[in-house]
N, CA, C and O of each residue as an XYZ file, in Angstrom:
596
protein
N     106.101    173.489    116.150
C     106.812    173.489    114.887
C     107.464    174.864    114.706
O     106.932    175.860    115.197
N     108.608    174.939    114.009
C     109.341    175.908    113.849
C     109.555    176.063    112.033
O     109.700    174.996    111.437
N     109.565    176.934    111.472
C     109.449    177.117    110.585
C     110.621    177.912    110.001
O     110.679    179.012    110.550
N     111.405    177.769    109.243
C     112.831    178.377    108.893
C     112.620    178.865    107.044
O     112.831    178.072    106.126
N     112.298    179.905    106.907
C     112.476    180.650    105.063
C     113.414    181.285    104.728
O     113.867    182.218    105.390
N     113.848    180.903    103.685
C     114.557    181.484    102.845
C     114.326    182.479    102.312
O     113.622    182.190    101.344
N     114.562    183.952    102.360
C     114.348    184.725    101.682
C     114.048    185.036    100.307
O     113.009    184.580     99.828
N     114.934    185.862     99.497
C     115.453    186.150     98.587
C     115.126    184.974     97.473
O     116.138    184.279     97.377
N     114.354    184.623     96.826
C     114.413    182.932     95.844
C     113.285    182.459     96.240
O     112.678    181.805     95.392
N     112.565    182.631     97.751
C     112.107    181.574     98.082
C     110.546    182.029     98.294
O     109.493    181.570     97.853
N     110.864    183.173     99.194
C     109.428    183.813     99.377
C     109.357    184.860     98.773
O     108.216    185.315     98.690
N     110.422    185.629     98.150
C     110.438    187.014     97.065
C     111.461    186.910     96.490
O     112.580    186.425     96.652
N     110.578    187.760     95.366
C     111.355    187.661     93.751
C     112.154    189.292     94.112
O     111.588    190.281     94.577
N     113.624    189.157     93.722
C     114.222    190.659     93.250
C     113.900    191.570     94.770
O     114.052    192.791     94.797
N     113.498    190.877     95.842
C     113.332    191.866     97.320
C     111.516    191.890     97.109
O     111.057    192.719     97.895
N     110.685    191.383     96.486
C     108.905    191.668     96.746
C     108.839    190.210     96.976
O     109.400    189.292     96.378
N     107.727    190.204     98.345
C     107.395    189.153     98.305
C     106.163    188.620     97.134
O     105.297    189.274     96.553
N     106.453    187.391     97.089
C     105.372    186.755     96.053
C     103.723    186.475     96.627
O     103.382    185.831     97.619
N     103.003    187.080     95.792
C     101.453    186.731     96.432
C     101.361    185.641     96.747
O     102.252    184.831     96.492
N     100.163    185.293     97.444
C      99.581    184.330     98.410
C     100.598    184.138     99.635
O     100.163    183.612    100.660
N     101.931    184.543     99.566
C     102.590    184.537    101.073
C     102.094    184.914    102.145
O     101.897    184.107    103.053
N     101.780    186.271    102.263
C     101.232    186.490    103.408
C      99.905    185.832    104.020
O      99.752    185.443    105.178
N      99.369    185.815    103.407
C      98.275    185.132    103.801
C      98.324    183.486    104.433
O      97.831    183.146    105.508
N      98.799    182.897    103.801
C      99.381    181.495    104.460
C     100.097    181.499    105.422
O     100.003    180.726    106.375
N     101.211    182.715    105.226
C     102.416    182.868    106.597
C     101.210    183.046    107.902
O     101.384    182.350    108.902
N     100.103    183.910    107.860
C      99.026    184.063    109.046
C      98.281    183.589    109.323
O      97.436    183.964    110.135
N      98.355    181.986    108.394
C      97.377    180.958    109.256
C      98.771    179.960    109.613
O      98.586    178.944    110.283
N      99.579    180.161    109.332
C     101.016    179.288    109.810
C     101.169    179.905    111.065
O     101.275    178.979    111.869
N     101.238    181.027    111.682
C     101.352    181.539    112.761
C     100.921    181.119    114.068
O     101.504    181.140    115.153
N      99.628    180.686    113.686
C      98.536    180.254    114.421
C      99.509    178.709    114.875
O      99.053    178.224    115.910
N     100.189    178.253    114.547
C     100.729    176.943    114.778
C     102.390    176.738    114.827
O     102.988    175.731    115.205
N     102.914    177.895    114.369
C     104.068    177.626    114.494
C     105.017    179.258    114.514
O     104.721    180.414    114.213
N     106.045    178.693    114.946
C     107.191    180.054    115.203
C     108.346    180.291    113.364
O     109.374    179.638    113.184
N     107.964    181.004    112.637
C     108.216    181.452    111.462
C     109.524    182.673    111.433
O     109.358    183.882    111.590
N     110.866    181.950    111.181
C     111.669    183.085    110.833
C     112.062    182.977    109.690
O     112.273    181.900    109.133
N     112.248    184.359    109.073
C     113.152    184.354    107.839
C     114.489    185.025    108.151
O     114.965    185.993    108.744
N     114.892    183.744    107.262
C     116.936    184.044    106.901
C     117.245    184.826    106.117
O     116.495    184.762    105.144
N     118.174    185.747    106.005
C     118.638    186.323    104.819
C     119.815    186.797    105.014
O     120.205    187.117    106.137
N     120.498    186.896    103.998
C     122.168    187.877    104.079
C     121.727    189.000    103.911
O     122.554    189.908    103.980
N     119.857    189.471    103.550
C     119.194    191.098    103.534
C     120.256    191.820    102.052
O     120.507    193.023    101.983
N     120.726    190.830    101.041
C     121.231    191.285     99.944
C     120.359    192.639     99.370
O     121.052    193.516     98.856
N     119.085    192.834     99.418
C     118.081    193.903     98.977
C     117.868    194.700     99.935
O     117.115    195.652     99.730
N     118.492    194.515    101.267
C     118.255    195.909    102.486
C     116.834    195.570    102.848
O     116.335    196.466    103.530
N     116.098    194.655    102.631
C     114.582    194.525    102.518
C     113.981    193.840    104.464
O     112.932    194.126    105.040
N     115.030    193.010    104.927
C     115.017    192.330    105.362
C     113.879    192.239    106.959
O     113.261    191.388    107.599
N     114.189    193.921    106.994
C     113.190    193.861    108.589
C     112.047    194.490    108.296
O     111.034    194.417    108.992
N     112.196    195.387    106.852
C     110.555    195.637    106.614
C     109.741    194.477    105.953
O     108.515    194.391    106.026
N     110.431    193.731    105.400
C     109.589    192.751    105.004
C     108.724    191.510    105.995
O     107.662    190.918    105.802
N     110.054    191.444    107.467
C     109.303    190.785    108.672
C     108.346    191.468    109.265
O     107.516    190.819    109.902
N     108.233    192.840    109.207
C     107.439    193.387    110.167
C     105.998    193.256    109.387
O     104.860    193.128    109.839
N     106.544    193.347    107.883
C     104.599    193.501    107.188
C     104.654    191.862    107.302
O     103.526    191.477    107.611
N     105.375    190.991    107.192
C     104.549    189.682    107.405
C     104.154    188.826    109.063
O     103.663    187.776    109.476
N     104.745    190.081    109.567
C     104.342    190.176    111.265
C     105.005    188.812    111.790
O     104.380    187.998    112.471
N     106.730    188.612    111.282
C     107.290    187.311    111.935
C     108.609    187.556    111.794
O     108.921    188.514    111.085
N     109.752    186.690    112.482
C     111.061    187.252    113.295
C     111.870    187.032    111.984
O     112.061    186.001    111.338
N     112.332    188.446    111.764
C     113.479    188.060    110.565
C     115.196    187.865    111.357
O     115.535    188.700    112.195
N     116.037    186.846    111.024
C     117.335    186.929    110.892
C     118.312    187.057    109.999
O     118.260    186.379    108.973
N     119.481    188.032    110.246
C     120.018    188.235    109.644
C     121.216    187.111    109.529
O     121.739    186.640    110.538
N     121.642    186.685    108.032
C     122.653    185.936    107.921
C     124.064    186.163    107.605
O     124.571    186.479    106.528
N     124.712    185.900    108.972
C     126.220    186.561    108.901
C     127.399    186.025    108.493
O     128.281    185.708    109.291
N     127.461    185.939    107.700
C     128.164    184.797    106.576
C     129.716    185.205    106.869
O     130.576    184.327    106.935
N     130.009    186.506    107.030
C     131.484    186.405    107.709
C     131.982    185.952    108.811
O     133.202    185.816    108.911
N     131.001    185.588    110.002
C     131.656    185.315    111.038
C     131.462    183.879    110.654
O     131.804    183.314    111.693
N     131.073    182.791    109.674
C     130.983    181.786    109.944
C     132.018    181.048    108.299
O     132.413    179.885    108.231
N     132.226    182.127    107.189
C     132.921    181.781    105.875
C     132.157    181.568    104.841
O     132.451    181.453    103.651
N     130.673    181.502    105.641
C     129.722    181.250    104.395
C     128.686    181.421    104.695
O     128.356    181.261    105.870
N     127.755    181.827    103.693
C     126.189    181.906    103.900
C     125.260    180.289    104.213
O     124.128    180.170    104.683
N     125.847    179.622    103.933
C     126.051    178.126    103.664
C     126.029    177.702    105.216
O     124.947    177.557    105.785
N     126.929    177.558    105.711
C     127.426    177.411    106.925
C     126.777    178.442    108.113
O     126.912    177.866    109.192
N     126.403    179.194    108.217
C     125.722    180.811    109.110
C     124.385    180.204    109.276
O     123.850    180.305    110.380
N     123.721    179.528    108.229
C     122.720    179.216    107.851
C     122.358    177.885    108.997
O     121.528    177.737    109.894
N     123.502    177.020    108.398
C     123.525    175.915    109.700
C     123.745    175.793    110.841
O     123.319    174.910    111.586
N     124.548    176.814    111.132
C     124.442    177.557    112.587
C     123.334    177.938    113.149
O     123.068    177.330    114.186
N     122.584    178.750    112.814
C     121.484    179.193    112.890
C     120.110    178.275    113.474
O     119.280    178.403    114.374
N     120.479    177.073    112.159
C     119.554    175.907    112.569
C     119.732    175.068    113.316
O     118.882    174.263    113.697
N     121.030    175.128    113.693
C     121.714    174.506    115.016
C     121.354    175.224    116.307
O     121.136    174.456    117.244
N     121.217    176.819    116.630
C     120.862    177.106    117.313
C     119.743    177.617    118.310
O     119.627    178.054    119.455
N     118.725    177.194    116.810
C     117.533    177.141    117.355
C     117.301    175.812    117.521
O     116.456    176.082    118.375
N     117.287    175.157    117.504
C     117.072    173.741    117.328
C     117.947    173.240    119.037
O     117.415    172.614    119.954
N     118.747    173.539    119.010
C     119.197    173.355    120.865
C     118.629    174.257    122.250
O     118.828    174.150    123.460
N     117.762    175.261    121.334
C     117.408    176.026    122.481
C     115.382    175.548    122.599
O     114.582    175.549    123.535
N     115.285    175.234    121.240
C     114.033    174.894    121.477
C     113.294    172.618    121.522
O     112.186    172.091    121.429
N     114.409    172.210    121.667
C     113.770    170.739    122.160
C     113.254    170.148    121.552
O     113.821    169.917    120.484
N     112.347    169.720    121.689
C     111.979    168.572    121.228
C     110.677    169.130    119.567
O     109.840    168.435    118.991
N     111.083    170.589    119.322
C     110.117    170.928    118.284
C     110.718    170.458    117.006
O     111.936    170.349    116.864
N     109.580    170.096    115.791
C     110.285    169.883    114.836
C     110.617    171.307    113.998
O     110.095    172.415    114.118
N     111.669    170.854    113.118
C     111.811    172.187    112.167
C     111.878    171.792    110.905
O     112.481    170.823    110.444
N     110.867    173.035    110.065
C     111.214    172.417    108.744
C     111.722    173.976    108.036
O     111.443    175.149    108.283
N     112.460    173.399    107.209
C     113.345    174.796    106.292
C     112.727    175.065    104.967
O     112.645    174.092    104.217
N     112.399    175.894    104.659
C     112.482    175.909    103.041
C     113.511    176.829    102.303
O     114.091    177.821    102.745
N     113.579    176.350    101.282
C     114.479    177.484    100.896
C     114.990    176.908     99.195
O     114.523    175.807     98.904
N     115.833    177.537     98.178
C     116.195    176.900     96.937
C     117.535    177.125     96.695
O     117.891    176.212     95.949
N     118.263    177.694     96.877
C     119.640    178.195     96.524
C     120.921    177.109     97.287
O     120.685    176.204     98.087
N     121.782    177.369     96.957
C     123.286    176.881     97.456
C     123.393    177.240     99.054
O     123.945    176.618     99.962
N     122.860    178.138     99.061
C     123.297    178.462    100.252
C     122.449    177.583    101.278
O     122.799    177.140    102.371
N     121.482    177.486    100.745
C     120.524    176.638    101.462
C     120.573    174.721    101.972
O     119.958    174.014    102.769
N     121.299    174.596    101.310
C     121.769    173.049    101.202
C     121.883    172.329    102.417
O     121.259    171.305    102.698
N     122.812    172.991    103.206
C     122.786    172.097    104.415
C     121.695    172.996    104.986
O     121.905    173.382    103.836
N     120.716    173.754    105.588
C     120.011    174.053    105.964
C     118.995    172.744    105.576
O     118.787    171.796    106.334
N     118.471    172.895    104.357
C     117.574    171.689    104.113
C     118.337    170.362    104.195
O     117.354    169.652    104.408
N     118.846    169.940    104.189
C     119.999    168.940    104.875
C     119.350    168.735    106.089
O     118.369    167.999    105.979
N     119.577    169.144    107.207
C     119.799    169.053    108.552
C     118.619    169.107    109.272
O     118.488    168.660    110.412
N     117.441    169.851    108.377
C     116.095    170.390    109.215
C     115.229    169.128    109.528
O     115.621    168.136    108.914
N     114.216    168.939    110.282
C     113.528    168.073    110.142
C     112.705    167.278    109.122
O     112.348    166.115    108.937
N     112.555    168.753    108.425
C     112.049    168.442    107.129
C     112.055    169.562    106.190
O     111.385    170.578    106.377
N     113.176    169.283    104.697
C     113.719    170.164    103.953
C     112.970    170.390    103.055
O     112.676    169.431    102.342
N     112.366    171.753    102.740
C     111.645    171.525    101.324
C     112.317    172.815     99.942
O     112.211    174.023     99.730
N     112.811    171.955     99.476
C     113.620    172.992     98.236
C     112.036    173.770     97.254
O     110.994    173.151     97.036
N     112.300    175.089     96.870
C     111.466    175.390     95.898
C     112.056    175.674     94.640
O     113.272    175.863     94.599
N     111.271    175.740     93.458
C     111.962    175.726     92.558
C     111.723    177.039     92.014
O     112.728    177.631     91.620
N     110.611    177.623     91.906
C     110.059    179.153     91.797
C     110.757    179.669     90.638
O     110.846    178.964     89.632
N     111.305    180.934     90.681
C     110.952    181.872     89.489
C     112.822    181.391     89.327
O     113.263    181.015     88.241
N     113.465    181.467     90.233
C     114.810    181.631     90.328
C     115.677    180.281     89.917
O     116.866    180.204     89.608
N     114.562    179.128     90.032
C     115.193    177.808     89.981
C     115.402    177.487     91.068
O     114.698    177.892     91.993
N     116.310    176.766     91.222
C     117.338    175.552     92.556
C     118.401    174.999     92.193
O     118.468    174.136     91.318
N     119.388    175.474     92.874
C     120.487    175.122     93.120
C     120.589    172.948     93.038
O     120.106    172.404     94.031
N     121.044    172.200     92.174
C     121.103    170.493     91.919
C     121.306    170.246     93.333
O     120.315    169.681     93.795
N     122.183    170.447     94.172
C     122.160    169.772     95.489
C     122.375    169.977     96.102
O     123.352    169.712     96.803
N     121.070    170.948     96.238
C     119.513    171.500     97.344
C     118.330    170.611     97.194
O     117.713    170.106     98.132
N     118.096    170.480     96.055
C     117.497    169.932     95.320
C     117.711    168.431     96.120
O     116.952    168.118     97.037
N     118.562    167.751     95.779
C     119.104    166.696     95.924
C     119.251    165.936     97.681
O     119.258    164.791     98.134
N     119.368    167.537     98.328
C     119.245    167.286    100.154
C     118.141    167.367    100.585
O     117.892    167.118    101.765
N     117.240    167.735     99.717
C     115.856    167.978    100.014
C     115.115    166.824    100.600
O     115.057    165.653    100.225
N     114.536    167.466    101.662
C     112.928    165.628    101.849
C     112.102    166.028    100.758
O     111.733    165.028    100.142
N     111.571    167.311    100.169
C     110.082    167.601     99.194
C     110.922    168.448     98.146
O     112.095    168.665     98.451
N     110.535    168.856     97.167
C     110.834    169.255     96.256
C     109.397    169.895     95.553
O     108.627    169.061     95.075
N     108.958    171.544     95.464
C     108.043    171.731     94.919
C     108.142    172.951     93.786
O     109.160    173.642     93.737
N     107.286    173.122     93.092
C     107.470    174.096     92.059
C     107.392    176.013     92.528
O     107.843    176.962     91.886
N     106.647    176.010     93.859
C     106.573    176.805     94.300
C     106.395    177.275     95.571
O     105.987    176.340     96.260
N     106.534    178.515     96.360
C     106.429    178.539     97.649
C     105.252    178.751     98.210
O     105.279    178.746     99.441
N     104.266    178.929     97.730
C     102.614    178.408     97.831
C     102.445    177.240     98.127
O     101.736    176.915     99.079
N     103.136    176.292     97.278
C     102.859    174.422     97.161
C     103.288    174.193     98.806
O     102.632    173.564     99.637
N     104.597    174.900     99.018
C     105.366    174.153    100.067
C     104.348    174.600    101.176
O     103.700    173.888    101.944
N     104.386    176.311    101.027
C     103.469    176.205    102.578
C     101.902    175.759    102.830
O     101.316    175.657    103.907
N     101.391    175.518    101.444
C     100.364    174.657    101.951
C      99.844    173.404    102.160
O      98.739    172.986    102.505
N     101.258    172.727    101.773
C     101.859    171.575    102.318
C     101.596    171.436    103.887
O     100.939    170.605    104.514
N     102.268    172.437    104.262
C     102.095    172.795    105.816
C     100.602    173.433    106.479
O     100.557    173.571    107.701
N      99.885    173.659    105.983
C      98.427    173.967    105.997
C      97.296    173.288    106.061
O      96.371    173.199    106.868
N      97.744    172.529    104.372
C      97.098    171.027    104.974
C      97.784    169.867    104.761
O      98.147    169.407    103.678
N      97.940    169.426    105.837
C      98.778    168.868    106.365
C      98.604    166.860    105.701
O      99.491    166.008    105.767
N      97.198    166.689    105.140
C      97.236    165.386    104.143
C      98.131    165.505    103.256
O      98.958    164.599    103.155
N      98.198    166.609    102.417
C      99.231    166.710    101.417
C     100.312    166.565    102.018
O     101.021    166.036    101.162
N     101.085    166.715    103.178
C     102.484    166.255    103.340
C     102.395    164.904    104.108
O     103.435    164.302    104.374
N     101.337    164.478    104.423
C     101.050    162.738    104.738
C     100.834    161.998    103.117
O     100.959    160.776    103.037
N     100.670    162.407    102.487
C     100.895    161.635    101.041
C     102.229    162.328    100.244
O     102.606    161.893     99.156
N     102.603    162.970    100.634
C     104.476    163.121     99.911
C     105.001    162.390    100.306
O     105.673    161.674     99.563
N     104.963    162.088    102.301
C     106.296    161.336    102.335
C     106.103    159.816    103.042
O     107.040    159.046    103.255
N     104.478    159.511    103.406
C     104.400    158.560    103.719
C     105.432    157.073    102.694
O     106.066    157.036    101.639
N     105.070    156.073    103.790
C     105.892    154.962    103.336
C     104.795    154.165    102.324
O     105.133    153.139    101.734
């Protein structure tokens, strides 16, 4: 499993990450490959990967017209280099849309900042916070009763 975050909205408020992140991000580790996206709007971007000890990317929104689009690139290009893994995105903003769109499995948060209607709307999960989502992914019944049939 591959794991794709949203920065800025998603896992930190104003450039700090939000408690209980780290701690979940290091039993997520144990199971999966964890990058965070960002356009690094707060300059925050590689000290914040290094204290949560996982690969930050930077999002280059000019070479592609949009943060929007850079984003889907991105998930396009990991996603052809790594096979048959699934990926799931989280993230809440506009920019995020087709990211959660396209991933294996999209989970919009709604957190301190809100969500963008349709992010929201491309989403597979929809949760109030980025705690909910990653321990969604933790334990893993809770996302067998979100989306079962």
């Amino acid at each position: 499993m591959i794991i794709l975050l949203d920065l800025n909205g998603t896992i930190a408020t104003d450039g700090r990450i939000k408690d209980g992140v780290k701690e979940r991000l290091a039993i997520l580790k144990e199971r999966a490959e964890i990058y965070i996206l960002s356009a690094d709007t707060f300059g925050t971007l590689t000290d914040i990967s290094k204290h949560l000890n996982v690969k930050g990317l930077k999002v280059e929104k000019e070479k592609y017209g949009s943060e929007k689009l850079a984003k889907l690139k991105i998930l396009e290009e990991i996603k052809s280099q790594n096979g048959n893994k699934k990926i799931v995105a989280i993230g809440n903003g506009n920019n995020d849309e087709l990211l959660l769109k396209n991933a294996d499995l999209g989970i919009c948060v709604i957190g301190d900042e809100g969500a963008y209607s349709k992010t929201i709307l491309n989403s597979d999960i929809v949760v109030k916070d980025i705690k909910d989502a990653l321990d969604l992914l933790i334990k893993e019944n809770r996302l067998k009763a979100t989306i079962r049939d």
